[in-house]
DRENZA-455401 format. One record per residue: chain; x, y, z of N, C-alpha, C in turn. Coordinates in nm, 2 decimals. Layout:
BEGIN
+-------+--------+--------+--------+--------+--------+--------+--------+--------+--------+
: kette :    n_x :    n_y :    n_z :   ca_x :   ca_y :   ca_z :    c_x :    c_y :    c_z :
+-------+--------+--------+--------+--------+--------+--------+--------+--------+--------+
:     A :      X :      Y :      Z :      X :      Y :      Z :      X :      Y :      Z :
...
+-------+--------+--------+--------+--------+--------+--------+--------+--------+--------+
***
This chain:
BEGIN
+-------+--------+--------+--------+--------+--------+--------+--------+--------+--------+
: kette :    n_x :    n_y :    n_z :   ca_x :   ca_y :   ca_z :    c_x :    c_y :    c_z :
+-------+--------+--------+--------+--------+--------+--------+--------+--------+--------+
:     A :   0.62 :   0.49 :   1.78 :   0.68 :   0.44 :   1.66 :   0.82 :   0.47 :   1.66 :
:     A :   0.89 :   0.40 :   1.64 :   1.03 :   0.43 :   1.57 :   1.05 :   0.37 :   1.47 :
:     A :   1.17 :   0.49 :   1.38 :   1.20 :   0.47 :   1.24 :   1.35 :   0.42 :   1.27 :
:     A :   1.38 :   0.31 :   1.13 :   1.54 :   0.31 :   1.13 :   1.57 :   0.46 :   1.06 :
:     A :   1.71 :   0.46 :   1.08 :   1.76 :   0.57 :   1.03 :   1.81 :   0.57 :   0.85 :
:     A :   1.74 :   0.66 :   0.75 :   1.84 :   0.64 :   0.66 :   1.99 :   0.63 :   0.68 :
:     A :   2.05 :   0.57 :   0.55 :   2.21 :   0.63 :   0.55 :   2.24 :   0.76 :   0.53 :
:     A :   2.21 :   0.79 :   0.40 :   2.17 :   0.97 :   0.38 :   2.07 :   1.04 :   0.41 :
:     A :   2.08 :   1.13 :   0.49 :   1.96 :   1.22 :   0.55 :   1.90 :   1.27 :   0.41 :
:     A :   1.97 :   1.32 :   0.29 :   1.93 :   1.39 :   0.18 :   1.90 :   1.28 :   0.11 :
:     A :   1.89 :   1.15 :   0.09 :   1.87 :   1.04 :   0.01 :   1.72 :   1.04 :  -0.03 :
:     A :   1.61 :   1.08 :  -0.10 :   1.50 :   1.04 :  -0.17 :   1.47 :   0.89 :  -0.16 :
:     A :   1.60 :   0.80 :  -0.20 :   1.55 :   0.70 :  -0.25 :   1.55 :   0.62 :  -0.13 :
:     A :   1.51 :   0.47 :  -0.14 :   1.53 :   0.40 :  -0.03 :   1.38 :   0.34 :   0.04 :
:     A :   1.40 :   0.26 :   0.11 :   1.31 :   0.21 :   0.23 :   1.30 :   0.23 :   0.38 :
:     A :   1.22 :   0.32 :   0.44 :   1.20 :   0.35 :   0.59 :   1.16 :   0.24 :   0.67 :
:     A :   1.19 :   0.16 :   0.75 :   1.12 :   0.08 :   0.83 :   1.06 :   0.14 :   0.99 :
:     A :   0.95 :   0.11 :   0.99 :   0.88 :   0.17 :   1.13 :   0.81 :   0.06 :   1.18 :
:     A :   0.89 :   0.06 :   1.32 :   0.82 :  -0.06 :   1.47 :   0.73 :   0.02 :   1.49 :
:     A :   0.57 :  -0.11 :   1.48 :   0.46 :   0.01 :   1.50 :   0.46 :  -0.07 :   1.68 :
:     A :   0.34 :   0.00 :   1.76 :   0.34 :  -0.02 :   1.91 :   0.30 :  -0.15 :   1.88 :
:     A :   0.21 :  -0.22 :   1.77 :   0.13 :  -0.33 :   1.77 :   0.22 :  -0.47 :   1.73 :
:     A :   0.35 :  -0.47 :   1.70 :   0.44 :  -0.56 :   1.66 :   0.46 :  -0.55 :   1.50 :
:     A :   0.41 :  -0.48 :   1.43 :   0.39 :  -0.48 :   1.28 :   0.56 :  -0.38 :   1.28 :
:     A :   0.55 :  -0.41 :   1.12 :   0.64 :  -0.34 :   1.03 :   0.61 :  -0.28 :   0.96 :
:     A :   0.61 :  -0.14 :   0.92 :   0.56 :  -0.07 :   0.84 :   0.68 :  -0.04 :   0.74 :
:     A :   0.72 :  -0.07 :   0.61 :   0.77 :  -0.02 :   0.52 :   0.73 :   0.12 :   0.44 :
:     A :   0.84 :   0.22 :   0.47 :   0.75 :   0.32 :   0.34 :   0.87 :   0.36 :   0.24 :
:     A :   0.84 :   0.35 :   0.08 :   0.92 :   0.39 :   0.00 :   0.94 :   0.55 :   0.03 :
:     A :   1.01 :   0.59 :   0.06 :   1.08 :   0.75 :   0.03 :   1.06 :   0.81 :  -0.06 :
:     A :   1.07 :   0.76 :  -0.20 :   1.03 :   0.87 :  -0.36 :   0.90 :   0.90 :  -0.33 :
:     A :   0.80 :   0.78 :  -0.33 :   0.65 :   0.78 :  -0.31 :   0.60 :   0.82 :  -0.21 :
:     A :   0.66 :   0.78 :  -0.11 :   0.56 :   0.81 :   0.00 :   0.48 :   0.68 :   0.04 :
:     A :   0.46 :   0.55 :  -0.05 :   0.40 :   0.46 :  -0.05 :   0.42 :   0.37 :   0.07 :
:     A :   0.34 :   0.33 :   0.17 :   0.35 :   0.23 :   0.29 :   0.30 :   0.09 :   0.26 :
:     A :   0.32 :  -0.01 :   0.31 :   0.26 :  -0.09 :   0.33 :   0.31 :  -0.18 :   0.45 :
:     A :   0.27 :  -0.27 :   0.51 :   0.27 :  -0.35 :   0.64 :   0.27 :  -0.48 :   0.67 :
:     A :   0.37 :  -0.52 :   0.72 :   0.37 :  -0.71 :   0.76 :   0.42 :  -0.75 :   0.84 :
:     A :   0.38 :  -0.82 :   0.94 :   0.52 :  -0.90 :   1.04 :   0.64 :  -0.91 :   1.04 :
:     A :   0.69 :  -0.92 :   0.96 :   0.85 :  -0.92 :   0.91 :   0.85 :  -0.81 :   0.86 :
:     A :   1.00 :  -0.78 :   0.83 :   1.09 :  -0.66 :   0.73 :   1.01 :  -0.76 :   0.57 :
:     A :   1.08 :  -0.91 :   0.59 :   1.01 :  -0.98 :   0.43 :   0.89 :  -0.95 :   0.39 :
:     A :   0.80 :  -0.96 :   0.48 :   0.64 :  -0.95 :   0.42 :   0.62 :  -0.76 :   0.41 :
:     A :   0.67 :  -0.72 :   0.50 :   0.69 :  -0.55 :   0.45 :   0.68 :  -0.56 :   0.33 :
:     A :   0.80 :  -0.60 :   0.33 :   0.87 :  -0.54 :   0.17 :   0.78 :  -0.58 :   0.05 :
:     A :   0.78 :  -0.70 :   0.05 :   0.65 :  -0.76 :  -0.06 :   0.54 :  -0.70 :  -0.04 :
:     A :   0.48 :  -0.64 :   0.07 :   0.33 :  -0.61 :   0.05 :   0.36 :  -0.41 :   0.02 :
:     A :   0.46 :  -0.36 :   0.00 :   0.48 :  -0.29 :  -0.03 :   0.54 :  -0.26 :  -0.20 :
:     A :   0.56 :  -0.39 :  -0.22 :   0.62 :  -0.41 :  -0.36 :   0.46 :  -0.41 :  -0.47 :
:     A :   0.38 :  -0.46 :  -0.38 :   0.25 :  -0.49 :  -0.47 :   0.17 :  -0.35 :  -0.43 :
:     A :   0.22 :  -0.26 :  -0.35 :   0.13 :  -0.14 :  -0.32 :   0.23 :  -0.07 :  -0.39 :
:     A :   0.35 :  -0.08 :  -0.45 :   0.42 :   0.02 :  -0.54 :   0.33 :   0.02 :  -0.68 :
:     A :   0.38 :  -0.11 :  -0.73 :   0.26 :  -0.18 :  -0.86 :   0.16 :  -0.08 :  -0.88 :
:     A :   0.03 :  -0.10 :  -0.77 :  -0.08 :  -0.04 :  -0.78 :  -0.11 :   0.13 :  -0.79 :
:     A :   0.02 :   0.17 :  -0.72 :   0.02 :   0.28 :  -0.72 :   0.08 :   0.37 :  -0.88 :
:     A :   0.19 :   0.27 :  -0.92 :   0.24 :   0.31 :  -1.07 :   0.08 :   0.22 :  -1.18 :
:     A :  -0.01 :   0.22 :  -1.17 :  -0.12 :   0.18 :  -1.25 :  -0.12 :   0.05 :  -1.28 :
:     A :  -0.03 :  -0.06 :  -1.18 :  -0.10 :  -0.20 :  -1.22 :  -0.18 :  -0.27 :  -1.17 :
:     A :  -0.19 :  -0.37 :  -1.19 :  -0.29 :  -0.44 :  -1.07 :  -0.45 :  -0.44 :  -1.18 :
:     A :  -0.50 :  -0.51 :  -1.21 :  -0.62 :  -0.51 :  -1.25 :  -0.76 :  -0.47 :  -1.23 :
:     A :  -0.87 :  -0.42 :  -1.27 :  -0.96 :  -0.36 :  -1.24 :  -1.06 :  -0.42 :  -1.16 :
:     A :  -1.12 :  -0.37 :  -1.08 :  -1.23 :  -0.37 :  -0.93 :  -1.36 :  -0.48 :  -1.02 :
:     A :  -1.40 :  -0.55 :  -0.98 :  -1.49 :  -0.63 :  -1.05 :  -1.61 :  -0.63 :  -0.94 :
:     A :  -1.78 :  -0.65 :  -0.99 :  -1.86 :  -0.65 :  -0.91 :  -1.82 :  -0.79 :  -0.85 :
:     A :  -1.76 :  -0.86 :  -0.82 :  -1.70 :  -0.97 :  -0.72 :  -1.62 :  -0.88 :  -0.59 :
:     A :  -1.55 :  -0.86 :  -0.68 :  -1.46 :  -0.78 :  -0.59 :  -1.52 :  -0.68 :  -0.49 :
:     A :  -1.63 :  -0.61 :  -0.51 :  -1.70 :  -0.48 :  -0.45 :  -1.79 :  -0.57 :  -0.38 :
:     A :  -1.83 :  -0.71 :  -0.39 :  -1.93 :  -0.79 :  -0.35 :  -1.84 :  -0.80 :  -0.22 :
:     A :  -1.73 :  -0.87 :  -0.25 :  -1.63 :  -0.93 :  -0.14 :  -1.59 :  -0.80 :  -0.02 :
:     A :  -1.63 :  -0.66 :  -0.04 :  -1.55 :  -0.57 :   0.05 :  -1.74 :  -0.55 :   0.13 :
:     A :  -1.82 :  -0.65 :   0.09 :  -1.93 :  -0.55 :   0.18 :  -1.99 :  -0.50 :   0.08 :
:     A :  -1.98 :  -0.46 :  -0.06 :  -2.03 :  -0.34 :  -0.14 :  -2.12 :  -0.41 :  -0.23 :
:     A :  -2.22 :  -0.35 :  -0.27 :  -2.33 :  -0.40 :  -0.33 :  -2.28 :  -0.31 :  -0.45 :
:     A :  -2.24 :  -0.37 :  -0.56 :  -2.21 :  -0.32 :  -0.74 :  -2.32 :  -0.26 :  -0.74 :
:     A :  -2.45 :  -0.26 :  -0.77 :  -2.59 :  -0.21 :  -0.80 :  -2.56 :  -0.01 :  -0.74 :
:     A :  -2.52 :  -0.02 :  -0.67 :  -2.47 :   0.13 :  -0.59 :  -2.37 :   0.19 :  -0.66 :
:     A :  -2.29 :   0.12 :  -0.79 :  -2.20 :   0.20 :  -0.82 :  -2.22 :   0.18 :  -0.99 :
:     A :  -2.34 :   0.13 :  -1.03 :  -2.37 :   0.16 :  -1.18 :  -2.39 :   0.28 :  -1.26 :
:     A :  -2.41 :   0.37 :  -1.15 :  -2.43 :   0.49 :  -1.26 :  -2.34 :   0.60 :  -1.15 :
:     A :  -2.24 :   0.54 :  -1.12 :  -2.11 :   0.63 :  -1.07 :  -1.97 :   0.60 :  -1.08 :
:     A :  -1.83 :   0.64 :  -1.12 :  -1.70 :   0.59 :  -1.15 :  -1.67 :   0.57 :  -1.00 :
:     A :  -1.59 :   0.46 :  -1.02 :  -1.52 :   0.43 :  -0.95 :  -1.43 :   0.50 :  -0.87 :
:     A :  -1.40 :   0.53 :  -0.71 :  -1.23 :   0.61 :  -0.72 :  -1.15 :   0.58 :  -0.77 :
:     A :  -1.06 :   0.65 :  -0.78 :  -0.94 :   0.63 :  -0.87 :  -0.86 :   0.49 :  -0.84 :
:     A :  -0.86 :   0.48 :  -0.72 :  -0.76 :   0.37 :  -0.60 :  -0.86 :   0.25 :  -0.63 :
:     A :  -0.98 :   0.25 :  -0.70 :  -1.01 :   0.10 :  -0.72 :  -1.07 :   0.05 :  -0.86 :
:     A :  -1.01 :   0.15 :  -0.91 :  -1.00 :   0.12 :  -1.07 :  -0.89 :   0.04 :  -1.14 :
+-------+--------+--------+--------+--------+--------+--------+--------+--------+--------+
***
């Protein structure tokens, strides 16, 4: 992997970009910590902009559709909460 280089070594803020070996882009915000990944620097950044969202509490709640759609049978999670990351 290689990273571009911040401007400020001491800078918190900002966006890291990382050439992964597979051709992808990995974006990660610096304050957060937050990554996300796309073919371009563009789609980086968007799919990182919607994994910032989720991670500051937006994005709307996991629906038995939704649990249906990952493989997950809802019936398995009726009498258990949700993790946090899919609430």
């Amino acid at each position: 992997m290689m990273s571009s280089t911040p401007r400020d070594e001491g800078n918190e803020e900002g966006v890291t970009f990382i050439y992964e070996d597979d051709g992808k882009i990995t974006a990660r915000d610096e304050e957060t910590g937050v990554a996300s990944f796309g073919d371009t620097k563009a789609e980086a950044l968007r799919m990182l902009a919607e994994a910032l969202e989720l991670h500051a509490g937006g994005g709307d709640p996991v629906t038995d559709e939704d649990l249906e759609e990952f493989g997950l049978d809802p019936d398995d999670f009726d009498d258990k909460e949700l993790p946090e990351f899919m609430q």
